[in-house]
C-alpha positions as CSV (number, residue, x, y, z in Angstrom):
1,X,-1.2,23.3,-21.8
2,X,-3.3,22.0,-19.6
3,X,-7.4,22.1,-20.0
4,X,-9.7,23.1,-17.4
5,X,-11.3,19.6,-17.4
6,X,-7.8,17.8,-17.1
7,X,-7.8,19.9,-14.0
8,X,-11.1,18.8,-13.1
9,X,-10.7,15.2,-13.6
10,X,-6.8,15.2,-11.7
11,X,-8.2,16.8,-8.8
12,X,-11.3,14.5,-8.8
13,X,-8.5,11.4,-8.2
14,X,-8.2,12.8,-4.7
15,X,-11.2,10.7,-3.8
16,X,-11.7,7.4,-4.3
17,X,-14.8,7.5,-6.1
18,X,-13.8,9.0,-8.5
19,X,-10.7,6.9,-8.9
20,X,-13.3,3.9,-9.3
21,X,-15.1,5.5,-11.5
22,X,-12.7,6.5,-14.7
23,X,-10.1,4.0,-13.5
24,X,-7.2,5.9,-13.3
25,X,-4.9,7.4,-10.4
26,X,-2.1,9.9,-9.9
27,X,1.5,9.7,-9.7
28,X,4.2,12.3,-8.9
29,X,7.7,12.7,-9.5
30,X,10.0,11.6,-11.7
31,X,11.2,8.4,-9.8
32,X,8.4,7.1,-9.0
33,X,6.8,7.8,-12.8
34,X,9.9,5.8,-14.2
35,X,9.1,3.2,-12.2
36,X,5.9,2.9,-13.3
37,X,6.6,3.0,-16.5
38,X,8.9,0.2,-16.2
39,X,6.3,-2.1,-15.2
40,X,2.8,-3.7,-16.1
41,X,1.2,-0.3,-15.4
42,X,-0.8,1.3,-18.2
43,X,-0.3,4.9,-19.0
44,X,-2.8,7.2,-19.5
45,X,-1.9,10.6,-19.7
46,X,1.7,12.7,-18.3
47,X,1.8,16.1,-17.3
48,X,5.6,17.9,-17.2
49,X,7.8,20.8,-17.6
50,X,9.7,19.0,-20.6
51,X,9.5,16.1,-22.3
52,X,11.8,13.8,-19.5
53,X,10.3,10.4,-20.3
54,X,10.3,8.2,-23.9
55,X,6.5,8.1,-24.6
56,X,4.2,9.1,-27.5
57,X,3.1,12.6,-28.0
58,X,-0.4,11.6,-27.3
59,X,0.1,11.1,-24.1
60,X,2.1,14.1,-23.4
61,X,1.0,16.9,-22.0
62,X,3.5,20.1,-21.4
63,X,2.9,21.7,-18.8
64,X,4.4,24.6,-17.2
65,X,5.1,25.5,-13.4
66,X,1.6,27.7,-12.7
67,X,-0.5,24.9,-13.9
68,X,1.8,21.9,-12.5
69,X,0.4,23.7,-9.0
70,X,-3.1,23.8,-10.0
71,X,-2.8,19.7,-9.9
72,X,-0.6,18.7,-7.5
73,X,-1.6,16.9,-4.2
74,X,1.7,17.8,-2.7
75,X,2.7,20.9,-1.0
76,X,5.4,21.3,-3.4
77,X,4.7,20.4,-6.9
78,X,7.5,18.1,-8.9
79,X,8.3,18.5,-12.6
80,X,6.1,15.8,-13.8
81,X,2.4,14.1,-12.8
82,X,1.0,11.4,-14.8
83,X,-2.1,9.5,-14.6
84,X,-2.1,5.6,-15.2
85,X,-5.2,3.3,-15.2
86,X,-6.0,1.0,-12.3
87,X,-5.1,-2.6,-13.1
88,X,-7.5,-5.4,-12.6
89,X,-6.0,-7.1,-9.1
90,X,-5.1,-10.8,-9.2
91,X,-4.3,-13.0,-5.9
92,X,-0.9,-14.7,-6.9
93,X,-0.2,-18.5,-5.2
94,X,0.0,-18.5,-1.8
95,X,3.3,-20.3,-1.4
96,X,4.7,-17.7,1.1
97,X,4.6,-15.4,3.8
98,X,0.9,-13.5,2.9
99,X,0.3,-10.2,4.6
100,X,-3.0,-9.0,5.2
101,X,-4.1,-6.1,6.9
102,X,-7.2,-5.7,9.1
103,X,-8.9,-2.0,8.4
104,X,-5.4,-0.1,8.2
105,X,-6.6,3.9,7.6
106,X,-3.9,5.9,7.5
107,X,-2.2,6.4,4.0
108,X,1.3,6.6,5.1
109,X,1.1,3.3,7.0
110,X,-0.1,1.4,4.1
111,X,2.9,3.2,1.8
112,X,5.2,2.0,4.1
113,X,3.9,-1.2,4.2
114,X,3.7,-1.9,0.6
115,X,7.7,-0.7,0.4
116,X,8.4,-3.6,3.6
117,X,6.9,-6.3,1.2
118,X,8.7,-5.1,-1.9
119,X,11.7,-5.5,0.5
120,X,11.1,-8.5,2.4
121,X,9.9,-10.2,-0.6
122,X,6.5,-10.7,-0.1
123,X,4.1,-11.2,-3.1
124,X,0.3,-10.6,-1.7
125,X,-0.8,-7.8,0.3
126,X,-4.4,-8.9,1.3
127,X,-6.1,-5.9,2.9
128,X,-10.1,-5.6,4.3
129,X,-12.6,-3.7,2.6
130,X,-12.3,-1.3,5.0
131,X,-8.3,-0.7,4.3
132,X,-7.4,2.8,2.9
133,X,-7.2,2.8,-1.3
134,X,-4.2,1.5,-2.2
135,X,-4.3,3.9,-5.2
136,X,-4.6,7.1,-2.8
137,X,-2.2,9.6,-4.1
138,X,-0.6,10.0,-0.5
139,X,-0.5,5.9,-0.8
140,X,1.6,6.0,-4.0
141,X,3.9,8.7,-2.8
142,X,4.8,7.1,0.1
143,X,5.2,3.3,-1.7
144,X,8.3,5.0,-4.1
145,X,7.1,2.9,-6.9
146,X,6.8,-0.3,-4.8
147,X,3.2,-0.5,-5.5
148,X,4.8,-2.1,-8.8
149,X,6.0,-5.2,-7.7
150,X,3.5,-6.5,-4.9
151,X,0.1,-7.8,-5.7
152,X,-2.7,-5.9,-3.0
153,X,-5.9,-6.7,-3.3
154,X,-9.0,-6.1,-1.3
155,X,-11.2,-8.9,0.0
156,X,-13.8,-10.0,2.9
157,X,-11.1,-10.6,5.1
158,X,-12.8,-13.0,6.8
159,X,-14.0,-14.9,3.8
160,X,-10.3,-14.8,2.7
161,X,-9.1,-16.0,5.9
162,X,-11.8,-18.9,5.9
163,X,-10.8,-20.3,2.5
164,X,-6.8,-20.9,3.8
165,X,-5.2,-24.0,4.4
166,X,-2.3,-22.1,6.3
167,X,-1.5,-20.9,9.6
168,X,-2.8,-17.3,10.0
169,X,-0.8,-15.6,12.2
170,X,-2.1,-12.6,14.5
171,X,-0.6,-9.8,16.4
172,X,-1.8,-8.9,20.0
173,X,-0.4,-7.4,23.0
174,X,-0.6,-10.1,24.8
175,X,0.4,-12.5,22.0
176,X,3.3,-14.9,22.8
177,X,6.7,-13.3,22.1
178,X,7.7,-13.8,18.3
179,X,11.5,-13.4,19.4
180,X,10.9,-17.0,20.9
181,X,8.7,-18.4,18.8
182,X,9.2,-20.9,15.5
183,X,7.0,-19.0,12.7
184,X,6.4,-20.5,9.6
185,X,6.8,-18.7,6.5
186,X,4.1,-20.0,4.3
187,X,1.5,-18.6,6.5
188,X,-0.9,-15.3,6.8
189,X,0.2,-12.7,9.0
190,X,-2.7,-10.3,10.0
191,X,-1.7,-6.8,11.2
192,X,-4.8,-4.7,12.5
193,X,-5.7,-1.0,12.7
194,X,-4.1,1.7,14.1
195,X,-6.1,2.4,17.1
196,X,-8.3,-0.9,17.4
197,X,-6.1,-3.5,16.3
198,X,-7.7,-6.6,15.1
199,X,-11.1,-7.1,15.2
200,X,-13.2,-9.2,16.9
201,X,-14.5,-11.2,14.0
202,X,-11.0,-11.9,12.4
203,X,-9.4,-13.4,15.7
204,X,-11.5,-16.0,15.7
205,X,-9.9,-16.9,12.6
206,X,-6.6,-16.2,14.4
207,X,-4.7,-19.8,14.5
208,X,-1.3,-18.4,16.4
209,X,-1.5,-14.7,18.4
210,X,2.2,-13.3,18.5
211,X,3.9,-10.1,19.8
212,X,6.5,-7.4,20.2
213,X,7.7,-7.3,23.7
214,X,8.1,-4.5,25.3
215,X,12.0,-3.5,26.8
216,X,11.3,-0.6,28.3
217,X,10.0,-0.1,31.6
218,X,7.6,2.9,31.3
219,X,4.1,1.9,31.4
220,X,2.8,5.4,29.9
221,X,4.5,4.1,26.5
222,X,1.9,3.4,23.5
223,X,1.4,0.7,21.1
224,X,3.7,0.8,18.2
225,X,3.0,2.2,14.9
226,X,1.6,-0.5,12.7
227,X,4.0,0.1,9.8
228,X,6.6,-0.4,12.1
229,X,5.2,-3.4,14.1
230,X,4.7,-4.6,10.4
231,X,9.0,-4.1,9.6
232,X,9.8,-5.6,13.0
233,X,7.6,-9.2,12.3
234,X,8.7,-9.1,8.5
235,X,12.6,-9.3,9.6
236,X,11.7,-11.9,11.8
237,X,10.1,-14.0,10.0
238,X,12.9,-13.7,7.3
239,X,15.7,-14.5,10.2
240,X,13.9,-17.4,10.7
């Protein structure tokens, strides 16, 4: 059974406050749980329907469909929620392609982003203070457990950028086409925010600006959606 101040404190995650403050953050659905649990990640506390997972009973919680509702942050509630603790983040040798990302808001985008590292093998996700949590629940869900295996951490950008010995690369419309330019994979690539892109203060710490050409002819057509921007420079900076 779940208490009343379980509920309290699950619901609480939802902001990031809170998250900071007891050091913990949600996760939903099977999947993504067993991946969790199959990395460094500490649990704290699982909430199911039956006991799925191999863990002590002290940190099992049944629970049954009524009360999986009641602590959800999804429109439909899975079988199993558990809570793990916030690890302390480390920045890993830069001896690769580093992403970082300049004020990125929106949840999804970052998800997605995290799961183009995990698959394009980058290490280090560097993102601004301003970056969405990395441990928002709409974050995890969309990372499919890929939050496990890349390293974010969140830095003074500019600071960050100012301490590298390595070409930081930036993305701007009217950056030079990256389909005809040689990129260097140890290097920084700095994506920027959805509606803004990079700001003023980071590119003038921009060594290189590069960009997606545009194909098609209309001239009513909008940027591209970051996360996708993101996937398109990833592969080629792998081709490369």
């Amino acid at each position: 059974m779940v208490s009343k101040s379980q509920i309290k404190l699950i619901t609480s995650l939802g902001q990031k406050k809170y998250r900071q403050k007891n050091g913990l953050f949600v996760v939903e659905g099977i999947k993504v749980i067993r991946e969790l649990l199959n990395s460094d990640f500490q649990l704290e506390k699982l909430f199911a329907s039956e006991a799925i997972f191999d863990i002590s009973e002290d940190q099992f919680v049944l629970a049954d469909e009524r009360e999986l509702k009641k602590i959800t942050f999804l429109k439909t509630p899975q079988t199993a929620l558990a809570l793990f603790k916030i690890p302390q983040p480390k920045l890993e040798t830069l001896d690769d392609l580093t992403i970082a990302l300049d004020g990125v808001r929106d949840p999804g985008n970052l998800g997605t982003i995290i799961r183009l590292c995990d698959w394009f093998g980058v290490k280090n996700l560097v993102c601004s203070k301003d970056t969405v949590d990395c441990y928002n629940p709409k974050v995890i869900q969309s990372s499919m457990g890929s939050i496990t295996r890349v390293n974010v951490i969140y830095e003074n950008l500019a600071e960050f950028l100012q301490d590298q010995d390595l070409v930081t690369y930036g993305t701007f419309m009217e950056g030079e086409n990256v389909y005809q330019k040689q990129l260097q994979e140890k290097s920084v690539l700095v994506m920027g925010n959805e509606a803004n892109g990079i700001t003023s203060e980071i590119e003038k710490l921009i060594s290189e600006k590069i960009s997606i050409p545009q194909f098609g002819q209309s001239q009513e057509t909008e940027s591209l959606n970051v996360a996708t921007a993101t996937a398109i420079f990833l592969s080629e900076f792998r081709r490369k």
